[in-house]
TIVEX-937664 format. One record per residue: residue number from 0; residue in one letter; z, y, x of N, C-alpha, C in turn. Coordinates in steps of 0.2 Angstrom, whole numbers, plus 5000, padded with zeros to 4 digits. Atoms other than C-alpha are relative to their C-alpha. Example, Ala and Ser with C-alpha at 12.3 -4.5 7.8 and 13.67 -1.06 7.14 Angstrom:
<nodes>
  seq  type  n.pz  n.py  n.px  ca.pz  ca.py  ca.px  c.pz  c.py  c.px
    0     A  5000  4994  5004   5039   4978   5062  5000  5006  5004
    1     S  4999  4994  4996   5036   4995   5068  5003  5005  4996
</nodes>
This chain:
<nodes>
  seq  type  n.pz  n.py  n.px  ca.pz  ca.py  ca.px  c.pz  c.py  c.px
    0     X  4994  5003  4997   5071   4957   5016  5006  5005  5000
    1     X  4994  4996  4999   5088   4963   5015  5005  5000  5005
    2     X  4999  4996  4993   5098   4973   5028  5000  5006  4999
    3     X  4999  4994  5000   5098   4987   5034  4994  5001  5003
    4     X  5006  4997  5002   5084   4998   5031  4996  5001  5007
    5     X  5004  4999  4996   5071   4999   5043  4998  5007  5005
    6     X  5001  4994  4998   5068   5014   5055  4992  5002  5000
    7     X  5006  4998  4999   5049   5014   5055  4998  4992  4998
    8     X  5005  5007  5003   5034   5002   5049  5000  4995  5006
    9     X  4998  5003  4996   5033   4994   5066  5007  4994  5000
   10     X  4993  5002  4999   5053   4989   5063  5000  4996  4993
   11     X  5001  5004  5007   5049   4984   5045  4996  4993  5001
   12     X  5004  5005  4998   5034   4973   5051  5004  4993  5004
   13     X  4997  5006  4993   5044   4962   5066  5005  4996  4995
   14     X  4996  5003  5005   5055   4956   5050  4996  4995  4997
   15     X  5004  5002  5004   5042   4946   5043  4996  4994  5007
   16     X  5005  5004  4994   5034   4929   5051  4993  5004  4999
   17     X  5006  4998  4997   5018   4930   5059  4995  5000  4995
   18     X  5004  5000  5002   5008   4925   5045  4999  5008  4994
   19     X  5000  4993  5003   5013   4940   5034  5000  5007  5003
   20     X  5000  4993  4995   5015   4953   5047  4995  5001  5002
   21     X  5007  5000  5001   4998   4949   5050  4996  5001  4994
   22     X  5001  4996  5008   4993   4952   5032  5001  5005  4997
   23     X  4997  4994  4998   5004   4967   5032  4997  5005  5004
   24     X  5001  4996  4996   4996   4973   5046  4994  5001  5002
   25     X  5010  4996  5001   4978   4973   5042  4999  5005  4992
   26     X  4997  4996  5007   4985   4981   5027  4999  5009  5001
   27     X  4999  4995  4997   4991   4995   5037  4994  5001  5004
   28     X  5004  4999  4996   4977   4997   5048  4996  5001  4994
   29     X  5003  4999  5007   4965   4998   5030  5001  5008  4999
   30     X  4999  4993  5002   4975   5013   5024  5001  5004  5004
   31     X  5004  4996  4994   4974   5020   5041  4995  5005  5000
   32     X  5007  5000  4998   4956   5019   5042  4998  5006  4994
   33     X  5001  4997  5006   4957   5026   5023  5002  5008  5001
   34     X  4997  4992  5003   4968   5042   5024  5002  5001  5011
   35     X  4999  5001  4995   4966   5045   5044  5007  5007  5000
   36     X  4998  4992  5001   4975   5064   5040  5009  4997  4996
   37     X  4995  5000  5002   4991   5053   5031  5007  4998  5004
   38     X  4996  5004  4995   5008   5049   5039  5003  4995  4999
   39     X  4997  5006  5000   5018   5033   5040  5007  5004  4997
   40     X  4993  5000  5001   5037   5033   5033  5000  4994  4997
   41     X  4997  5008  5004   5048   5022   5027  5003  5003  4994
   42     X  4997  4996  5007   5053   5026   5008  5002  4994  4996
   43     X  4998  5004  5003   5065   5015   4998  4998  4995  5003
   44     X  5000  5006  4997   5067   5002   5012  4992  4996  5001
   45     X  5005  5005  5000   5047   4999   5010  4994  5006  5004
   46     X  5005  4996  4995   5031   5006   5023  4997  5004  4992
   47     X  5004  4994  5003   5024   5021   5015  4996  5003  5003
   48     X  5004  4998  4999   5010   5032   5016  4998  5008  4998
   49     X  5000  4995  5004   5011   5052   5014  4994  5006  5002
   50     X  5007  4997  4997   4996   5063   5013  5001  5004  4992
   51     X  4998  4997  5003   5000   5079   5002  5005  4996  4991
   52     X  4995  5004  5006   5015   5069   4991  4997  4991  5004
   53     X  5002  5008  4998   5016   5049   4992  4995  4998  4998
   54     X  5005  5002  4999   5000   5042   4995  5000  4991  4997
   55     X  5003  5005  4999   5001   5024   4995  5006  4995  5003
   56     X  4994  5002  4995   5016   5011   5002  4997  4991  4999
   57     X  5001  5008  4999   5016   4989   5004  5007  4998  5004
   58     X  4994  5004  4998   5029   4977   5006  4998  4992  4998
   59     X  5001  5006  5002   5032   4959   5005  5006  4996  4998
   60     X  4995  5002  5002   5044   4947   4997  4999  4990  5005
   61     X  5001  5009  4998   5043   4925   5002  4993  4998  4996
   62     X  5003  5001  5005   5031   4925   4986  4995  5003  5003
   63     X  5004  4997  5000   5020   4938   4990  5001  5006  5004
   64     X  5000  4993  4998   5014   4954   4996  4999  5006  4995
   65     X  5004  4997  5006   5011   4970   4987  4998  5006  5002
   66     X  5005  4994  4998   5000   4986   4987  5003  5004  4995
   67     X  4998  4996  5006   5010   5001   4979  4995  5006  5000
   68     X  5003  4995  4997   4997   5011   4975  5002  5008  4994
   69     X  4994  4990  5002   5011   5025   4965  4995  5004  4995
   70     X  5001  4998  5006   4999   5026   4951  4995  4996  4997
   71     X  5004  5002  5005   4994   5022   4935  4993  4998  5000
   72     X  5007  4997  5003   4978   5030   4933  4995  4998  5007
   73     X  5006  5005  4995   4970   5023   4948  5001  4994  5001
   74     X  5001  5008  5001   4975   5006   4946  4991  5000  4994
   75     X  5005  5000  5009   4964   5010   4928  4994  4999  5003
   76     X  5007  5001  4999   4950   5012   4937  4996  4996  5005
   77     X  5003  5006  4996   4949   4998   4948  5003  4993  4994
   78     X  4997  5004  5005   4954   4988   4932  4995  4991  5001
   79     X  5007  5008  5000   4938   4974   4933  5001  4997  5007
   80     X  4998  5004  4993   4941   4972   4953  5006  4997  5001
   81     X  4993  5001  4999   4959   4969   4949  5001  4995  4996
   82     X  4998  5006  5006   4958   4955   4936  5003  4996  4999
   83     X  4997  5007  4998   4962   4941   4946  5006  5000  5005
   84     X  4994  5000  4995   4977   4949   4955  5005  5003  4995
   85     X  4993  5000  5004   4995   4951   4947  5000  5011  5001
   86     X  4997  4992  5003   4997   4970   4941  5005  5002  4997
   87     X  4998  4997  5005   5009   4980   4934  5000  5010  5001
   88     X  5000  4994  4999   5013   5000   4935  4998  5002  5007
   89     X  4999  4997  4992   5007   5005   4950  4999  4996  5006
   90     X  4999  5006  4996   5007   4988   4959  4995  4995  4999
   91     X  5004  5006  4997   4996   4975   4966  5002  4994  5003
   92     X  4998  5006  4994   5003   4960   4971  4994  4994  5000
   93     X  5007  5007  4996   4992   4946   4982  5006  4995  5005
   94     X  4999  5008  4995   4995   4929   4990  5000  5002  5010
   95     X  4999  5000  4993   5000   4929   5009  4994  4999  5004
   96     X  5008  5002  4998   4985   4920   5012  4994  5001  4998
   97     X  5009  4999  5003   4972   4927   5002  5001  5010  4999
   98     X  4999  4992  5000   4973   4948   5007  4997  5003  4996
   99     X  5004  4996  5001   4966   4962   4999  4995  5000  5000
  100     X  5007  5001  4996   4946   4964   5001  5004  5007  5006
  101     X  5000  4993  4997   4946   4979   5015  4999  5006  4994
  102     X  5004  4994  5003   4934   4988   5005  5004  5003  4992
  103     X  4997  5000  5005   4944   4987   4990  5007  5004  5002
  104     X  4995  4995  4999   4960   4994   4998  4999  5009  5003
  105     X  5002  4993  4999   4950   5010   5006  4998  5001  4994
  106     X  5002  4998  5008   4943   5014   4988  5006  5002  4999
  107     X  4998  4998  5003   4957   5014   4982  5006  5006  5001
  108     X  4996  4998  4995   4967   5023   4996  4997  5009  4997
  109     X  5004  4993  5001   4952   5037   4995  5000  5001  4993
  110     X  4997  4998  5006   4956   5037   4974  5003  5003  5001
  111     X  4993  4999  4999   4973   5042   4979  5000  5006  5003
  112     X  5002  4993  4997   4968   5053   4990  4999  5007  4995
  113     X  5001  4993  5004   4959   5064   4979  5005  5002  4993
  114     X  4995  4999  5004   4972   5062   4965  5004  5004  5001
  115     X  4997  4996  4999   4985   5070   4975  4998  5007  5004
  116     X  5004  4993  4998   4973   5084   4981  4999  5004  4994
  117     X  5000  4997  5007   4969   5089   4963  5006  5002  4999
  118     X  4995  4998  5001   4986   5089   4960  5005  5007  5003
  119     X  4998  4995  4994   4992   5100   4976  4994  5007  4994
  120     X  5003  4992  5000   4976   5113   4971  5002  5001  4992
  121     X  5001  4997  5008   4981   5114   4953  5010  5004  4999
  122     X  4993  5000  4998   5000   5119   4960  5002  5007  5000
</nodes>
Protein backbone atom coordinates (compact mmCIF):
# COMPACT_ATOMS: atom_id res chain seq x y z
CA UNK A 1 0.00 0.00 0.00
CA UNK A 2 1.10 3.45 -0.59
CA UNK A 3 1.78 6.20 1.97
CA UNK A 4 3.77 6.80 4.31
CA UNK A 5 6.05 4.12 5.44
CA UNK A 6 5.10 2.07 8.28
CA UNK A 7 6.61 2.39 11.73
CA UNK A 8 6.59 -1.38 12.64
CA UNK A 9 5.02 -4.78 11.45
CA UNK A 10 1.98 -4.27 13.66
CA UNK A 11 1.41 -0.76 11.80
CA UNK A 12 2.16 -2.36 8.45
CA UNK A 13 -0.38 -5.25 9.08
CA UNK A 14 -3.63 -3.00 10.29
CA UNK A 15 -3.16 -1.63 6.47
CA UNK A 16 -4.38 -4.66 5.04
CA UNK A 17 -8.15 -6.24 5.38
CA UNK A 18 -8.79 -8.91 7.46
CA UNK A 19 -8.36 -11.68 5.19
CA UNK A 20 -4.78 -10.70 4.27
CA UNK A 21 -3.57 -9.46 7.58
CA UNK A 22 -4.61 -12.86 8.74
CA UNK A 23 -2.47 -14.47 5.88
CA UNK A 24 0.16 -11.95 6.82
CA UNK A 25 0.08 -12.81 10.04
CA UNK A 26 0.32 -16.61 10.34
CA UNK A 27 3.24 -15.69 8.19
CA UNK A 28 4.83 -13.75 10.65
CA UNK A 29 4.24 -16.02 13.49
CA UNK A 30 6.00 -18.99 11.10
CA UNK A 31 9.10 -17.05 10.87
CA UNK A 32 9.02 -16.37 14.38
CA UNK A 33 8.74 -19.79 15.35
CA UNK A 34 11.67 -20.36 12.70
CA UNK A 35 14.29 -17.85 13.73
CA UNK A 36 13.13 -17.32 17.42
CA UNK A 37 16.89 -15.19 18.10
CA UNK A 38 15.60 -12.76 14.77
CA UNK A 39 14.40 -9.19 14.97
CA UNK A 40 11.48 -7.59 13.22
CA UNK A 41 12.09 -4.29 11.11
CA UNK A 42 10.54 -2.58 8.48
CA UNK A 43 12.93 -2.32 5.34
CA UNK A 44 11.97 -0.71 2.15
CA UNK A 45 8.36 0.06 3.41
CA UNK A 46 8.03 -3.88 3.75
CA UNK A 47 8.01 -6.28 7.34
CA UNK A 48 11.47 -7.76 7.62
CA UNK A 49 13.31 -10.13 9.46
CA UNK A 50 17.02 -9.70 10.66
CA UNK A 51 19.18 -12.35 12.21
CA UNK A 52 22.92 -11.74 11.42
CA UNK A 53 22.25 -9.53 8.02
CA UNK A 54 18.55 -9.71 6.45
CA UNK A 55 16.95 -12.80 7.00
CA UNK A 56 13.85 -12.96 5.42
CA UNK A 57 10.73 -10.06 4.83
CA UNK A 58 6.77 -10.47 3.33
CA UNK A 59 4.39 -8.15 1.92
CA UNK A 60 1.34 -7.94 0.03
CA UNK A 61 -0.28 -6.23 -2.90
CA UNK A 62 -4.51 -6.60 -3.85
CA UNK A 63 -3.05 -9.58 -6.11
CA UNK A 64 -1.17 -11.44 -3.88
CA UNK A 65 1.26 -12.00 -1.10
CA UNK A 66 4.89 -12.52 -1.02
CA UNK A 67 7.66 -14.37 0.85
CA UNK A 68 11.08 -12.57 0.21
CA UNK A 69 13.30 -14.94 0.99
CA UNK A 70 16.59 -12.36 -0.19
CA UNK A 71 18.14 -15.21 -1.91
CA UNK A 72 18.71 -17.00 -4.79
CA UNK A 73 20.32 -20.00 -3.60
CA UNK A 74 17.79 -21.04 -1.25
CA UNK A 75 14.86 -20.65 -3.26
CA UNK A 76 17.14 -23.45 -5.59
CA UNK A 77 16.79 -25.78 -3.06
CA UNK A 78 13.39 -25.64 -2.45
CA UNK A 79 12.93 -25.75 -6.31
CA UNK A 80 10.38 -29.07 -6.56
CA UNK A 81 8.24 -27.68 -3.35
CA UNK A 82 7.92 -24.27 -5.29
CA UNK A 83 6.69 -25.43 -8.70
CA UNK A 84 3.34 -24.44 -8.29
CA UNK A 85 3.93 -21.06 -6.90
CA UNK A 86 4.92 -17.79 -8.86
CA UNK A 87 8.91 -17.20 -8.35
CA UNK A 88 11.35 -15.11 -9.31
CA UNK A 89 14.77 -13.90 -7.59
CA UNK A 90 14.32 -14.16 -4.27
CA UNK A 91 10.61 -14.11 -4.16
CA UNK A 92 7.66 -16.30 -3.60
CA UNK A 93 4.46 -15.02 -4.28
CA UNK A 94 0.95 -17.06 -3.14
CA UNK A 95 -2.70 -16.37 -3.39
CA UNK A 96 -4.60 -14.66 -0.26
CA UNK A 97 -6.34 -17.60 0.13
CA UNK A 98 -4.30 -20.45 -0.31
CA UNK A 99 -0.84 -19.58 2.24
CA UNK A 100 2.28 -20.96 2.44
CA UNK A 101 2.42 -24.73 3.90
CA UNK A 102 3.81 -23.77 7.71
CA UNK A 103 6.39 -26.32 7.30
CA UNK A 104 7.54 -25.02 4.13
CA UNK A 105 8.05 -21.39 5.42
CA UNK A 106 10.15 -22.83 8.68
CA UNK A 107 12.55 -24.87 6.30
CA UNK A 108 13.09 -22.28 4.38
CA UNK A 109 13.45 -19.69 7.16
CA UNK A 110 16.02 -22.34 9.01
CA UNK A 111 17.88 -22.43 5.22
CA UNK A 112 18.44 -18.80 5.61
CA UNK A 113 19.38 -18.94 8.81
CA UNK A 114 22.32 -21.16 8.14
CA UNK A 115 23.19 -19.16 5.04
CA UNK A 116 23.84 -15.97 6.75
CA UNK A 117 25.75 -17.90 9.68
CA UNK A 118 28.30 -19.29 7.12
CA UNK A 119 28.57 -16.04 5.77
CA UNK A 120 29.07 -14.07 9.32
CA UNK A 121 31.94 -17.13 10.24
CA UNK A 122 33.57 -16.98 6.97
CA UNK A 123 33.92 -12.72 7.64
Amino acid sequence: MKGEAPKDIDDYLKRYPDNIRSTLGMLRKWIKEAAPKSEEAITYHIPTFKYKGALVGFGATKKHCAFYVMSNTALKSFKEELKDYDTSTGTIRFSHDHPLPAKLVKRIVKERIMENEVVMANK
